[in-house]
N, C-alpha and C positions, 0 to 999 in steps of 0.2 A: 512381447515384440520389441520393445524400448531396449531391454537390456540384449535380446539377440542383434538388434540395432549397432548398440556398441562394440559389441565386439567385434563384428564385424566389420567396423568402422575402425575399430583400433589398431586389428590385425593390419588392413589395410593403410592407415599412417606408418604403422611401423615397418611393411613393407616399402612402400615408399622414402622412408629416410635413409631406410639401410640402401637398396639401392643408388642414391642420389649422394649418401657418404663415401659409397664403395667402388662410384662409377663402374657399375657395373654395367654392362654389355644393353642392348637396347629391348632385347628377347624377355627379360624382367617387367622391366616400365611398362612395356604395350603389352603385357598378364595385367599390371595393376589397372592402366589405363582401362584397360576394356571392364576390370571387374567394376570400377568405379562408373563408367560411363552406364552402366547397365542398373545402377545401384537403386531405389527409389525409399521415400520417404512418406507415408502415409498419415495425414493430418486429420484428426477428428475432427477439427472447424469447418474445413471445406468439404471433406467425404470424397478428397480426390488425392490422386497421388501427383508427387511433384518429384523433378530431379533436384539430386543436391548438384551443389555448383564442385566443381575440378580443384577450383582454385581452395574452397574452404577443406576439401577433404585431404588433398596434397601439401599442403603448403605444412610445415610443422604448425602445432599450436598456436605460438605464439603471434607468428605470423596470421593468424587468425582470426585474432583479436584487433587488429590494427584497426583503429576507424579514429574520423577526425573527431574533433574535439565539442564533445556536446556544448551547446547553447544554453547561456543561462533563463531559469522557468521562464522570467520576462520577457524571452525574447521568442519563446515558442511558436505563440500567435503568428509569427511571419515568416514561416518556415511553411514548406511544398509540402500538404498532407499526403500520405498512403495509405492501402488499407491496413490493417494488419497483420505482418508478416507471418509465416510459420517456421523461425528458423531451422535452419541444414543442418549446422551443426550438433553434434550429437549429446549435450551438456544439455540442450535445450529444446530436443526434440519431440514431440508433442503427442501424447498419447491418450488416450481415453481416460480420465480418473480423475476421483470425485477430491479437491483436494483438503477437505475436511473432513472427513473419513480416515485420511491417513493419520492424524495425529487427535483424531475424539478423545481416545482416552486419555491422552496426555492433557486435552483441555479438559477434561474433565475436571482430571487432579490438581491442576491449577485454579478452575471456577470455584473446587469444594474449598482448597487455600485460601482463596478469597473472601467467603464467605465468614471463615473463621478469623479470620485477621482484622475483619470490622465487628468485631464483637467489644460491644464496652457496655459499662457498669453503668452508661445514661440512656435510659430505654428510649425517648423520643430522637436521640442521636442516632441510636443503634436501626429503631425504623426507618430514620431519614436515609442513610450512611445505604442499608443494604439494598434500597427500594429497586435497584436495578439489578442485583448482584444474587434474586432471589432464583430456584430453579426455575427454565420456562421463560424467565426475563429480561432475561442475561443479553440477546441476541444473538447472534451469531458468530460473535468471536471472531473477528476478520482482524483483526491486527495483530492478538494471542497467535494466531493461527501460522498467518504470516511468519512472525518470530519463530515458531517452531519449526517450521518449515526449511527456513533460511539454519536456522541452529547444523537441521539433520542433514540440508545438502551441503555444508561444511564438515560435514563427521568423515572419518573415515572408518568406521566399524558403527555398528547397528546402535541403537539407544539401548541400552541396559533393561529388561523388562522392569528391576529395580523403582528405575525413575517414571514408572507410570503409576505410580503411588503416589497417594499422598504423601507431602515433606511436611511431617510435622515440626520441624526446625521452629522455634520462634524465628517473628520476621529480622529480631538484630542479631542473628545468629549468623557467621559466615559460614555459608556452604561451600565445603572443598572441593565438592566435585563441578566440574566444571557444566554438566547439563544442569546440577541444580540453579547452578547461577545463570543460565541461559532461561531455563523456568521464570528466574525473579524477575529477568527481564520482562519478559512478559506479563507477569502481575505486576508488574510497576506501569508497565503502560496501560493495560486496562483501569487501573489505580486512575493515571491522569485523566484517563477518556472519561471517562464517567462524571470526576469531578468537573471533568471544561463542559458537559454536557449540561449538568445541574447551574452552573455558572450561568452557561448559556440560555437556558430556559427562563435564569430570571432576566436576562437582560433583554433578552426578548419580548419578556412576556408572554412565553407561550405556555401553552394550555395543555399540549398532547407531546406524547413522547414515546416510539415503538410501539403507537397504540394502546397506551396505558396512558392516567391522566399524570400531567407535568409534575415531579411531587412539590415545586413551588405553590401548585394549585390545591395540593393538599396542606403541605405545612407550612406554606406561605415563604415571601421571601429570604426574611433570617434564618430561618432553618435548614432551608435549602441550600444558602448560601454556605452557614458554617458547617451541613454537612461535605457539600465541597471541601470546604478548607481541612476537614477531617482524614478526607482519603488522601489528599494530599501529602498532607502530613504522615500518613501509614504511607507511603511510596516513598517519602524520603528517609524512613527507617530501613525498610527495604535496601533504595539506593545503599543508604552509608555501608549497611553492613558486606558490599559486595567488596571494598577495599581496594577497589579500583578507579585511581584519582582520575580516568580518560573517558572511563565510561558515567561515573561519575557527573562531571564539565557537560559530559554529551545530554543526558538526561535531564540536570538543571537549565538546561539551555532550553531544552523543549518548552519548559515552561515559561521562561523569558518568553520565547517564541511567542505562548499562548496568549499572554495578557499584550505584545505587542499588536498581533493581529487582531483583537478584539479593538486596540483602541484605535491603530490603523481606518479600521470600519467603521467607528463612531465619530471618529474626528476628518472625515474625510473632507477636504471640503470640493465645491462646485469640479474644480479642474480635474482633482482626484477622483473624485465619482465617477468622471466617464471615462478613466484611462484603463488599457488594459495593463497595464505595466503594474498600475497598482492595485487590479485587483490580482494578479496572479502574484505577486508579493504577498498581499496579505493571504492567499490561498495558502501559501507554502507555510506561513508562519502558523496558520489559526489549522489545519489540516496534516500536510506533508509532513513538514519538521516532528512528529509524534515519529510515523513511520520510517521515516529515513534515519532519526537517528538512535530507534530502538532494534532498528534493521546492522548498522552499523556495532552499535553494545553486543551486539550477540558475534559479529563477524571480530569482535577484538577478544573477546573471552577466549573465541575458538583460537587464539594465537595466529588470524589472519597476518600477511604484512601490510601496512599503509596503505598501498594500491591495490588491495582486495578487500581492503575495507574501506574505501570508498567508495567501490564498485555496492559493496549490498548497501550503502549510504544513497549513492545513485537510482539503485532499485527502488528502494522506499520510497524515494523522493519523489519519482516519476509516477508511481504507483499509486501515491497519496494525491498526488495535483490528477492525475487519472479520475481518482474517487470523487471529489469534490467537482470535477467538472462536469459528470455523467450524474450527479447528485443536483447540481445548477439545474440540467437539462432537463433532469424528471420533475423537478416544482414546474415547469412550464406542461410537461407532459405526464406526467404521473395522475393521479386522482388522490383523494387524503384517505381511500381506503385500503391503496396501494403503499403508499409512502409512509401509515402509522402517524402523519403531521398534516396537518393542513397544506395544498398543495398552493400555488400560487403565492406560495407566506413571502417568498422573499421581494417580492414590490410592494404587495400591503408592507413591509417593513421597509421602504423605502433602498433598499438595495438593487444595484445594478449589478447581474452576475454575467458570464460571459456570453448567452443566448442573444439580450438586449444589448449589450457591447458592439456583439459582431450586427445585430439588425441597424441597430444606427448608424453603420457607414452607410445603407441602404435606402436609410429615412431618416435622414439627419436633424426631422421635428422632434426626435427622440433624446437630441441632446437636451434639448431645454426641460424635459422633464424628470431627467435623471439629474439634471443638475439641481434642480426643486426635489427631489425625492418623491417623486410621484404623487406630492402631498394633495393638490388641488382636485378637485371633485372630477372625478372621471380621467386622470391619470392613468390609471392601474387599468382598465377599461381598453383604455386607446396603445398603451402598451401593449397589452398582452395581443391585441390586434394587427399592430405592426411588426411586433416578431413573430407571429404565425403567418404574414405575408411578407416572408423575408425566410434567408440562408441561416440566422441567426440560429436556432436549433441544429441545424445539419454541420454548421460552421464548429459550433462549438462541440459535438460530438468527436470530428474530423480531428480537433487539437488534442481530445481525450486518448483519443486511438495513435495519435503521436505520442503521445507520452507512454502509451503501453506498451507502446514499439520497441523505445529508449528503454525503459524498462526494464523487458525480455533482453535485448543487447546488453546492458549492463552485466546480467548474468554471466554471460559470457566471458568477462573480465573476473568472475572467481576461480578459486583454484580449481585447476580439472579434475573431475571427477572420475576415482578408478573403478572401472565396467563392473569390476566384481562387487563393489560396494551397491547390492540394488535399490538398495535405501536412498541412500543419496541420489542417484539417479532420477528415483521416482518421486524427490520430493522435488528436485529442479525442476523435473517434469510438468510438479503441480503447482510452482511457483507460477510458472510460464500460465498454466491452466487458469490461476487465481485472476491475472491480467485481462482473461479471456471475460471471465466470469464477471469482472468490475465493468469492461465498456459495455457489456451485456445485460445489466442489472435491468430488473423493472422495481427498485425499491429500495 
């Protein structure tokens, strides 16, 4: 239905320009007009149909994309919530599909890469190094997935069945072809993930991880720590050997990013604790910045220009402060059978995330505690009380689903996709889907 979508949508653009080039007679327009006016769009979210607007289907392209000038993350919070759009337009129009299905096997041959690329000659490394990287453990691949996704709705011809193989390339090998380098991207960024996750566990101190025990709780914190430092280092071989000084910058920056926002969080003090500015800062740094600008590595590989590669940098971006804000949401509501972590963790950890933010404009005895870190006996208690009799949960959902929004609109700013390429189509499709799927998470 998506790709009969398009075409039909296309015909009709291009009926409309040629008329409006050729001033043709009025007998044309009111053919297009009515065919459009009568048009509909049918959304799997809602289970209802909706008209596209006149304006987005006539107007050319570009004129299509015109929208003001998004708001920086910090400034989200005070912007007019909606719910979540289903856009009209045909790039991003929304159909039934699973969107990790679409590219399983490519993550597949990535995951096995993975696995083999932390292979070393020190066995207690090599246990620490794969503990999450093992089949079954891996998770879900949401950011790999991502990346591929964004790669294929860039492509204009289908992915090579070729490149659903394993690349047995060493990792300092340059790959010429241009999807194998879209691939490293994404093993470079689950490289990071992993590592900032083991990082994180010790600075935590936490115990559970995807439902599996922390592996700091297994091999305690040094080991944990240098197997971090391990895959990092396998992801900067990776990087180097991609040969691309932009993408390069972009990828080491993630990790500036990462140990910024960690210390961000750690050094915050009183004033900073309860602002929203600083945590949606640190959100971007310790979260987003992964996805936005392994989203952007793969929009430069594909030979985007500047302002289409900002555009899948925008996606990530919003996508990622998306993640983390509905991630905020479910330690308040989640269960630790649901979440694989303990839930509630982040007030026992003395963190105000944006739930408690938004409830203390409501109950502003909540400043004084966040500014103490919840340390004092029965903190964490009277907390969790005043944002469940409070907007603070619905509030900070409402900001998640704006950023999905931005998002999904960002897309819209890549290059247009031609009707006949169904691939691409159907990964934009599932790009849009993936958005759907993050404010909807229970986990």
């Amino acid at each position: 239905m998506a790709l009969r979508s398009q075409l039909l949508l296309a015909a009709a653009r291009q009926a409309a320009r040629t008329s409006f080039s050729g001033m043709q007679g009025g007998s044309d327009l009111c053919a297009i007009v009515a065919t459009l006016s009568s048009f509909r769009y049918f959304s799997s979210t809602t289970n209802t149909e909706s008209s596209c607007s006149l304006s987005q289907l006539l107007l050319p392209p570009s004129d299509n994309r015109r929208r003001k000038e998004d708001p920086s993350p910090e400034q989200q919070h005070k912007r007019t919530f909606a719910s979540l759009p289903n856009p009209a337009v045909p790039s991003a129009s929304i159909t039934a599909v699973d969107p990790f299905s679409l590219v399983r096997s490519e993550i597949e041959s990535v995951s096995e890469r993975l696995r083999r690329c932390i292979v070393t000659e020190i066995p207690t490394l090599e246990q620490a190094a794969e503990y999450f990287f093992r089949a079954g453990h891996e998770g879900k691949r949401l950011r790999s997935t991502v990346i591929l996704l964004m790669a294929t709705s860039l492509a204009s011809v289908p992915t090579n069945p070729l490149f659903l193989t394993v690349d047995d390339s060493p990792a300092d090998a340059h790959p010429p072809e241009q999807r194998r380098r879209q691939q490293r991207i994404a093993e470079i960024t689950e490289l990071i993930h992993v590592a900032s996750l083991l990082h994180d566990d010790v600075i935590d101190n936490a115990d559970k991880r995807r439902g599996l025990k922390a592996l700091n709780s297994l091999f305690g914190n040094k080991v944990a720590i240098l197997a971090g430092d391990f895959l990092l280092a396998r992801a900067s071989v990776s990087l180097a050997a991609l040969r691309n000084s932009e993408v390069i910058a972009l990828m080491s920056q993630v990790l500036e990013h990462l140990v910024a926002g960690e210390i961000l969080q750690m050094t915050a003090g009183p004033d900073d604790a309860g602002s929203m500015d600083h945590y949606m800062r640190k959100t971007y740094f310790k979260t987003a910045s992964l996805v936005a600008n392994s989203c952007k590595s793969v929009a430069l590989l594909a030979g985007c220009s500047p302002d289409q590669s900002t555009a899948a940098w925008d996606y990530g971006r919003h996508l990622g402060l998306a993640f983390q804000l509905i991630d905020d949401v479910l330690d308040y509501t989640g269960t630790t059978a649901e979440l694989g972590k303990p839930a509630g963790n982040d007030l026992r950890s003395g963190l105000a995330t944006a739930p408690v933010l938004f409830a203390a404009e409501q109950h502003p005895e909540l400043h004084n505690l966040i500014k103490r870190r919840f340390r004092q006996d029965g903190d964490v208690e009277t907390a969790l009380r005043l944002v469940k009799d409070s907007q603070g949960v619905d509030r900070a959902k409402q900001l998640a689903e704006e950023h999905a929004r931005q998002a999904i609109a960002a897309l819209e700013r890549l290059p247009e996709v031609a009707v006949e390429c169904a691939a691409a189509v159907e990964s934009r499709n599932a790009l849009v889907e993936i958005t759907q799927k993050v404010i909807n998470r229970r986990k």
